[in-house]
Each structure stands twice: as structure tokens, then as C-alpha cells.
Residue frames as a rotation matrix with the C-alpha (Angstrom) as fourth column:
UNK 1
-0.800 0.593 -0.091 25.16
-0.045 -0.211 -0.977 27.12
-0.598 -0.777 0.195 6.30
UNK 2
-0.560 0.779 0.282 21.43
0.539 0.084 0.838 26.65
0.629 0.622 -0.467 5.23
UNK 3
-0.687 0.582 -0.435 18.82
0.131 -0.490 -0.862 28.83
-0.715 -0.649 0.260 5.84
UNK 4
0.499 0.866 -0.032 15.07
-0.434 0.217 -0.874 27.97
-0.750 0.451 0.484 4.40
UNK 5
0.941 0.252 0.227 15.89
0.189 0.166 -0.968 28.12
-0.282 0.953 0.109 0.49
UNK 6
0.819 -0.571 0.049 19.22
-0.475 -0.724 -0.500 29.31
0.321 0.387 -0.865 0.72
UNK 7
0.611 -0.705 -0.360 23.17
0.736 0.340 0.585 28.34
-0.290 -0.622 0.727 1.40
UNK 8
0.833 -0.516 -0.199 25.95
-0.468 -0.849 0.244 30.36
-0.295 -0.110 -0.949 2.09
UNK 9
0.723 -0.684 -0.092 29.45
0.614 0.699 -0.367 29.87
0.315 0.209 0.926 1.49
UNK 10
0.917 -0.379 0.128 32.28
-0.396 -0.816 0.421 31.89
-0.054 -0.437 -0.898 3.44
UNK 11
0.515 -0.857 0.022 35.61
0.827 0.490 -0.274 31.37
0.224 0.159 0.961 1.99
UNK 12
0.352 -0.782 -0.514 39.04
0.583 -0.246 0.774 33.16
-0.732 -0.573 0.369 3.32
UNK 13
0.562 -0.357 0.746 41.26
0.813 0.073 -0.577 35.29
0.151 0.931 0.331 1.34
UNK 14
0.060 -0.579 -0.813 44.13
0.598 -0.631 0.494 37.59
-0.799 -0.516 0.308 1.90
UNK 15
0.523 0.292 0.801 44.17
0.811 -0.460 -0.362 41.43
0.262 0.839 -0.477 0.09
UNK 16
0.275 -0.370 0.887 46.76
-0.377 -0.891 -0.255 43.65
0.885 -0.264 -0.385 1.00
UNK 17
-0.730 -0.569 -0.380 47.93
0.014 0.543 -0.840 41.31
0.684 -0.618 -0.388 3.73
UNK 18
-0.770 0.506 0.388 44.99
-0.601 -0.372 -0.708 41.56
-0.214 -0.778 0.590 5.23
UNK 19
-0.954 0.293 -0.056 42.42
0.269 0.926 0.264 38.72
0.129 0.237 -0.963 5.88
UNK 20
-0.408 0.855 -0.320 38.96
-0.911 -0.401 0.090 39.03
-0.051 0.328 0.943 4.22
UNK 21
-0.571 0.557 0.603 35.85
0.223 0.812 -0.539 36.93
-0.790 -0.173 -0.588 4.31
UNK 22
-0.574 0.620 -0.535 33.81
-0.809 -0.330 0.486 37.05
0.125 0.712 0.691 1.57
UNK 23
-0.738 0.371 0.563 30.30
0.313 0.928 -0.201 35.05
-0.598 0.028 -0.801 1.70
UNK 24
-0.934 0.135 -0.331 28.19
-0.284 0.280 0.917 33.75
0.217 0.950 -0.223 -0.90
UNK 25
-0.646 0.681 0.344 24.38
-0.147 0.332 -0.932 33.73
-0.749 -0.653 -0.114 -1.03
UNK 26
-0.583 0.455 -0.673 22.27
-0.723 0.087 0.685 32.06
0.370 0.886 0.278 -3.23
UNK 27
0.468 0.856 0.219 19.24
-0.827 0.512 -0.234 29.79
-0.312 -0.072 0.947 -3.26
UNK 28
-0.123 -0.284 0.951 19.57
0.029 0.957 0.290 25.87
-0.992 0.063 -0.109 -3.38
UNK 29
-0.932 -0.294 -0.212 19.64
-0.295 0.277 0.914 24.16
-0.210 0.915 -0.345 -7.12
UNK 30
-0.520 0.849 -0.094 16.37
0.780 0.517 0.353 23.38
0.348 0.110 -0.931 -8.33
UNK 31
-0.273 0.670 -0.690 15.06
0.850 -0.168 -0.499 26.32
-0.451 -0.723 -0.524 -6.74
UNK 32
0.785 0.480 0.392 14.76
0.613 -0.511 -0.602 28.75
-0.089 0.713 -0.695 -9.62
UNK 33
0.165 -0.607 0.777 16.27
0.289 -0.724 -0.627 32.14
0.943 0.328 0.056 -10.10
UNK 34
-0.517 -0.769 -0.376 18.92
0.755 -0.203 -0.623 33.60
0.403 -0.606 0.686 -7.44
UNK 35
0.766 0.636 -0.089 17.18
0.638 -0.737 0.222 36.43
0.075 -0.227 -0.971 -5.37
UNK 36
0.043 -0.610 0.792 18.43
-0.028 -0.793 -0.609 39.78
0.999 0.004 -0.052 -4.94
UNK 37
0.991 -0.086 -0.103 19.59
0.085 -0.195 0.977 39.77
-0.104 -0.977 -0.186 -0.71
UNK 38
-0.180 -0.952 0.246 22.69
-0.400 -0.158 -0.903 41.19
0.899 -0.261 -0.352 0.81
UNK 39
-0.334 -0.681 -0.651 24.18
0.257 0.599 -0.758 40.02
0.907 -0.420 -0.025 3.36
UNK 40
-0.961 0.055 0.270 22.36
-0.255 -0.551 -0.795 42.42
0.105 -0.833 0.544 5.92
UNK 41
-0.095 0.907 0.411 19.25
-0.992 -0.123 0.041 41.58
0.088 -0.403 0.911 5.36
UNK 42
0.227 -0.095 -0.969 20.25
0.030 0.995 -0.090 37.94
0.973 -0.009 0.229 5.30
UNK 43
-0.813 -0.230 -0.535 21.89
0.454 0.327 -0.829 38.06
0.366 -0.917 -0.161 8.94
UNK 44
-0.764 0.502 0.405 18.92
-0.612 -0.367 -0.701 40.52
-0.204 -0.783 0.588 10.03
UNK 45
0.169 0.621 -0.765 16.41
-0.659 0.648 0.381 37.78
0.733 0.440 0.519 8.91
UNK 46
0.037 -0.105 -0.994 17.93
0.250 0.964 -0.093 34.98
0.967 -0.245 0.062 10.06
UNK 47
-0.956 -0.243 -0.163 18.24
0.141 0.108 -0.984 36.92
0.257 -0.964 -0.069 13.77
UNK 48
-0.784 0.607 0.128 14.04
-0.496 -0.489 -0.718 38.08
-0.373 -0.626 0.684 13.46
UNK 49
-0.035 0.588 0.808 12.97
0.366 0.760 -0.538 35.27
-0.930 0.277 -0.242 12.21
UNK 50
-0.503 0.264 0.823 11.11
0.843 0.360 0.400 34.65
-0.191 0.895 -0.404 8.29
UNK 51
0.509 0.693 -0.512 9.48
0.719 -0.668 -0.190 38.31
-0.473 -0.271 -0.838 8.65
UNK 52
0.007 -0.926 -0.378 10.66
0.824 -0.208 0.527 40.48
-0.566 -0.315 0.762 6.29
UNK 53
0.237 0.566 -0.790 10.13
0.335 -0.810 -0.481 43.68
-0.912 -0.151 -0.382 5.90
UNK 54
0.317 -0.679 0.662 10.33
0.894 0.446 0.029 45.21
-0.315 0.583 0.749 2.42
């Protein structure tokens, strides 16, 4: 997935017999240094738009 400056990556993985997602966020190549964002304020972004509150 892309979103603005950023891509995710959501890869699979079993722990305790139990399937886990785990995604990856970082900025594109070329685009400097990695920001600090978790995952929450990444999905609450991407649902209220480029506004984001700090």
C-alpha cells in the first residue's frame, strides 16, 4: 500500500500457532529519514484525511 510519502508492508507469520500480521511503515527511498508513526495514527490519518493532529 502507498499512502502520500509512505509504503506499508504486511507480511504473515505464525507465533504460538497463532496467525499474526505484522506491518511495516516507512517512507519511500529517496525520501530522507524514516518518521516516527505507529500504526494508529497511520490508519487514523489515512481514514481523516492529511490532518494531523499532534
Amino acid at each position: 500500500a502507498q499512502f502520500y510519502n509512505v509504503t506499508s508492508t504486511t507480511t504473515g507469520t505464525l507465533q504460538d500457532g497463532k496467525p499474526w500480521k505484522t506491518t511495516t511503515i516507512k517512507k519511500r527511498s529517496g525520501t530522507g529519514v524514516a518518521p516516527m508513526i505507529t500504526l494508529v495514527s497511520f490508519l487514523r490519518t489515512k481514514k481523516n484525511g492529511p490532518h494531523v493532529a499532534s
